[in-house]
N, C-alpha and C positions, 0 to 999 in steps of 0.2 A: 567422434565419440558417439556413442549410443546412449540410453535414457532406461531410467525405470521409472515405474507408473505404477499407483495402488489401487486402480480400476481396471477392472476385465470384465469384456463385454463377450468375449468367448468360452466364459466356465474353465475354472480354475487357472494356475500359476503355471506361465506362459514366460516361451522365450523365443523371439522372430529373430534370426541370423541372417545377415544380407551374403552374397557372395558373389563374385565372379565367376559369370555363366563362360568367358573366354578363358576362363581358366582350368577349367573340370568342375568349377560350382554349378548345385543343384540349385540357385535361383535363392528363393528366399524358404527357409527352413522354419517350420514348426515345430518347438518339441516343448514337452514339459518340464516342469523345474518342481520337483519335491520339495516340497517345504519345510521337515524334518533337516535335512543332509543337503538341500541345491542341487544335487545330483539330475541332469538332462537327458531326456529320452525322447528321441526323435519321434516324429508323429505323421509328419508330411513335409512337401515340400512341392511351392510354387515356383516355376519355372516361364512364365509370360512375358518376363520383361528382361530385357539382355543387363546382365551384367547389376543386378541392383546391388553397387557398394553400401546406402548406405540410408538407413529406416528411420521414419520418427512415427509416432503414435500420438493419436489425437484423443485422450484420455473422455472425453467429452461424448463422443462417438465413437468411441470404438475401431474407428478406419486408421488403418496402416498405411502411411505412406515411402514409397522408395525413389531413388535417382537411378535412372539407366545411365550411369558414366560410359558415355561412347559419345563417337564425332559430333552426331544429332542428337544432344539431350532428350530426355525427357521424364518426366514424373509418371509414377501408376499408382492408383491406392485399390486397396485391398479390404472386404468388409475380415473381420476375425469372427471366428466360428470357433467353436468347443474343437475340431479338429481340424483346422489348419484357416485356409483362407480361400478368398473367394474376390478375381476382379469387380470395384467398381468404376463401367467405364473401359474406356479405350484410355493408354501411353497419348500425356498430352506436350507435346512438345516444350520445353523452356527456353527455345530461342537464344538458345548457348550450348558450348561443345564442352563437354567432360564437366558435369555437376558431380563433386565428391560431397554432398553434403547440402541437407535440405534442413528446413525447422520452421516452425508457427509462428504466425501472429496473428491475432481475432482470427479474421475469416479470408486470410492468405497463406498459401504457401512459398514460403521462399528457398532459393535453392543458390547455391554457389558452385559456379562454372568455372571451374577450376583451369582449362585450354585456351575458353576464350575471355578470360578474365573481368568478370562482374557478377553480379547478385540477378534473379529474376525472379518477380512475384506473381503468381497466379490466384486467381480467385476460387471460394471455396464455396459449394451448394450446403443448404441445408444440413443432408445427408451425408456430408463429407465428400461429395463427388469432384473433381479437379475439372476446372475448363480453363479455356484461352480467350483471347492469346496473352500471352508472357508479356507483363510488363518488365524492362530491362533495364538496369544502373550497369554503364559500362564505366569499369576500372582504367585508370593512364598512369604510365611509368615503367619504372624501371629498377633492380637494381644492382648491385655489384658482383654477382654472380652471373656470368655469361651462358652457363649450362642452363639454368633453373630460373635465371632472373631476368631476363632477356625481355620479358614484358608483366603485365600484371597476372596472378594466380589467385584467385580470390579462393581457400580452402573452406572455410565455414562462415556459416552466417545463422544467428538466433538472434529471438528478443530477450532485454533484458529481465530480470525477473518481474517489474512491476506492467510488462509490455506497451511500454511509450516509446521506448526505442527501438533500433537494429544495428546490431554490430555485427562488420562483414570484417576475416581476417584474412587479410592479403598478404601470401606466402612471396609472390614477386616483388613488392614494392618494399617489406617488410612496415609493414602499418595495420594497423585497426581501423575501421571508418565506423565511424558512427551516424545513423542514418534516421530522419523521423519517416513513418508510413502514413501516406494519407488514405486513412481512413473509408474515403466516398470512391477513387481511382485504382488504390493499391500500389500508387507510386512511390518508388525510396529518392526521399530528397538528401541531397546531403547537408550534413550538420557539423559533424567536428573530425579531423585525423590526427590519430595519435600513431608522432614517428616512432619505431626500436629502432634496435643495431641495426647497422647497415651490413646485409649479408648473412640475418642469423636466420632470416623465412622462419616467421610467426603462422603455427600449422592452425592451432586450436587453441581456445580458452575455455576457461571455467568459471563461475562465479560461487564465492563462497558462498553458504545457504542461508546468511546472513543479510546478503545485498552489498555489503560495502566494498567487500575487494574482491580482485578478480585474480586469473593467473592466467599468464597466456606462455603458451608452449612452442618454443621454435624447434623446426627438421633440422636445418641448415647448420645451426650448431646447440649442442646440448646445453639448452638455457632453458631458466623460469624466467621471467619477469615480473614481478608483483605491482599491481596497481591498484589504485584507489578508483571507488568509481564515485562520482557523480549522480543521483539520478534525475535530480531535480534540473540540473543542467545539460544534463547528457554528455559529461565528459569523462575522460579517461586519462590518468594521470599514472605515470610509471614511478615509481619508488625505487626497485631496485632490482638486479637479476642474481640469481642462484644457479651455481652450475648444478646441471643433471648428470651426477659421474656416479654413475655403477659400481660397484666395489668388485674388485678381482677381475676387471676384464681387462685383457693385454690393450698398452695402447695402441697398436694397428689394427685391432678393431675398430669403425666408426659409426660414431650411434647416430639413430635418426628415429628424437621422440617422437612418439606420434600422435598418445588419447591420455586426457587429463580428465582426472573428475574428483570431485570430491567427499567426503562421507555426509550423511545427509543430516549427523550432529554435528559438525561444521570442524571435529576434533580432526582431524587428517586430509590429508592428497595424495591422490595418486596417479603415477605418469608410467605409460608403457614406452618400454623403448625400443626399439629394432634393430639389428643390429649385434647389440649389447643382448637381444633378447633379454629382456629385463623388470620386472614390476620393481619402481621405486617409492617408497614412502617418506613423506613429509610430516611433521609433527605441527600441526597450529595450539600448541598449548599453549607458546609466547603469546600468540594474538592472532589474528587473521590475517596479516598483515607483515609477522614475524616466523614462517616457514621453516622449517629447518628439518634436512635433510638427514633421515636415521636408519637406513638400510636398506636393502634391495634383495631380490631373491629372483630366481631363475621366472621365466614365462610358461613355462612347460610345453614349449613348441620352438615356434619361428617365427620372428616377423610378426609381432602384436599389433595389430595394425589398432585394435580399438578394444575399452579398460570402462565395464559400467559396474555399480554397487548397487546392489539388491536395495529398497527402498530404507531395510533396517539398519545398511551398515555393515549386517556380519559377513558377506561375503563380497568376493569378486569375480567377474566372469571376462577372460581375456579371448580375444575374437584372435588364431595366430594363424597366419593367413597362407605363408606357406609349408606350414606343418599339416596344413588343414583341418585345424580342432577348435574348437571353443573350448579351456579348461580354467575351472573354476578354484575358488580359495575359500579358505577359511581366514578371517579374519580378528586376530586377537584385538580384544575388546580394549585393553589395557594398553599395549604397544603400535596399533595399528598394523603388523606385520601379519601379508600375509602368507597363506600357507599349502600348499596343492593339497586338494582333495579328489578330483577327479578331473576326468575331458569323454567329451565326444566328438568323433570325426565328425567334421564340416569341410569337405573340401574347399578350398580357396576362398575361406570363410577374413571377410571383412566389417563388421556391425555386428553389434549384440543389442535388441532391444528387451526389458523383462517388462514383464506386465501383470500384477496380482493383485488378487481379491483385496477388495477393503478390509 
């Protein structure tokens, strides 16, 4: 998934698009987001780092960061400027192959090594500047998929919102690990694993904006799982799964959700799904806790690879990766549903980060 953020350090409402440079992607994309309409207008676009799938932004600072997903990992951050971006630093290695996905904690970056399966943390300067060497949590196991699950796939890794901990979600093993960071090293120690289904590859999660429950999103089979969290103990506790079934699509289609996120009045969820090309909506009006699942509508592309909500709520911007656009929605205030309003081409566009004024 990608993030939005109420601070811009580069003058005005900002949208950083990651994409696959092996793919015909132009690297990482700059454009603007009108704040009227959300409407995106291309501005620039950074090209230095192979392949950046996938961007977090350090609200704090200002600096962008991306994962080069290729054999030799590595991180690049970027200062943000009023027109586009600007390397900080040389690509610092993360001492793992194919990181799909990085995130913060204090003054580390961590990243999840999707090939060779485990989390790496790097230390942060001041200024936002990234150095080494990679401290490494390697992942063990296996699971019943012999295509996919052959070993461990660690897909995301964030803190949780009150950041004492880090949960890493491993797509191979089908689990969550829950990890404490020390502080003075930057090492991930481990602390708790929470099993799922065996076979359903847990991609991403979410946490609702509340703290207490969380939702984690499997590829392998079109499932939610809702869980309770813990923070005081750092645990993670499963409750229950929801199928993710798209209305109207033939069953020989086969979905593979990908990006969960939630509205940041904590009233809805939303999960993109591939395949299906699909935005689906969940209603939390039972509770946080009680989801439930109320319609879905087209992606306006292909292959949604990743699904953020503008900081108010009212819209959505889906990253479709081989359609090559980022196209955004309207989103009713009342039903959570939402609704195409426009796209702009992004080739082999994967991340959506926004970023706007206070």
């Amino acid at each position: 998934m990608g993030g939005a953020h109420s601070t811009d350090h580069g003058g005005g409402h900002r949208a950083y698009i990651g994409s696959f440079t092996s793919g015909g992607g132009r690297g990482v994309i700059t454009a603007a987001v009108d704040p009227a309409t959300g409407a995106l207008t291309p501005l620039s676009a950074e090209d230095s780092l192979p392949d950046p799938s996938y961007l977090a932004l350090d609200p704090g600072t200002g600096v962008l960061y991306a994962v080069s997903e290729a054999q030799r990992g590595a991180v690049g951050a970027f200062r943000t400027t009023a027109d586009g971006l600007a390397p900080l630093g040389a690509p610092v290695p993360v001492a793992g192959s194919g990181p799909t996905h990085l995130g913060l904690a204090g003054r580390r970056l961590l990243t999840a090594n999707y090939t060779s399966g485990g989390v790496s943390s790097l230390p942060l300067a001041a200024d936002g500047a990234v150095s080494g060497p990679a401290s490494v949590l390697a992942y063990e196991g296996s699971g019943p998929d012999p295509e996919r699950q052959e070993g461990p796939h660690a897909h995301q890794v964030l803190a949780d919102p009150a950041g004492r901990w880090v949960l890493g979600v491993d797509l191979g093993t089908d689990a969550v690990r829950v990890c404490a960071l020390d502080p003075a090293t930057g090492e991930l120690r481990p602390h708790a694993h929470t099993a799922l289904r065996p076979g359903s590859g847990p991609r991403h999660l979410a946490f609702h904006p509340a703290g207490g429950a969380v939702y984690v999103l499997h590829e392998l089979e079109p499932l939610l799982t809702v869980c309770r969290w813990n923070a005081d103990a750092g645990l993670l506790d499963p409750l229950g799964e929801l199928a993710v079934a798209p209305a109207g699509v033939p069953e020989c289609v086969r979905a593979y959700p990908s990006a969960i996120t939630a509205s940041p009045d904590g009233r809805f969820l939303w999960a993109a799904v591939r395949g299906a090309d699909t935005l689906v909506t969940f209603s939390l009006a039972d509770g946080p806790e009680e989801p439930r699942l109320t319609g879905s509508v087209g992606c306006g592309g292909h292959w949604p690879r990743d699904l953020v909500a503008d900081p108010a709520g009212r819209r959505l911007y889906a990253a479709n990766e081989r359609s090559g656009d980022v196209t955004w929605f309207d989103v009713d205030p009342h039903t959570g549903r939402p609704a195409r309003a426009g796209s702009m081409a992004a080739p082999a566009a994967s991340c959506v980060v926004l970023c706007f004024c206070a």
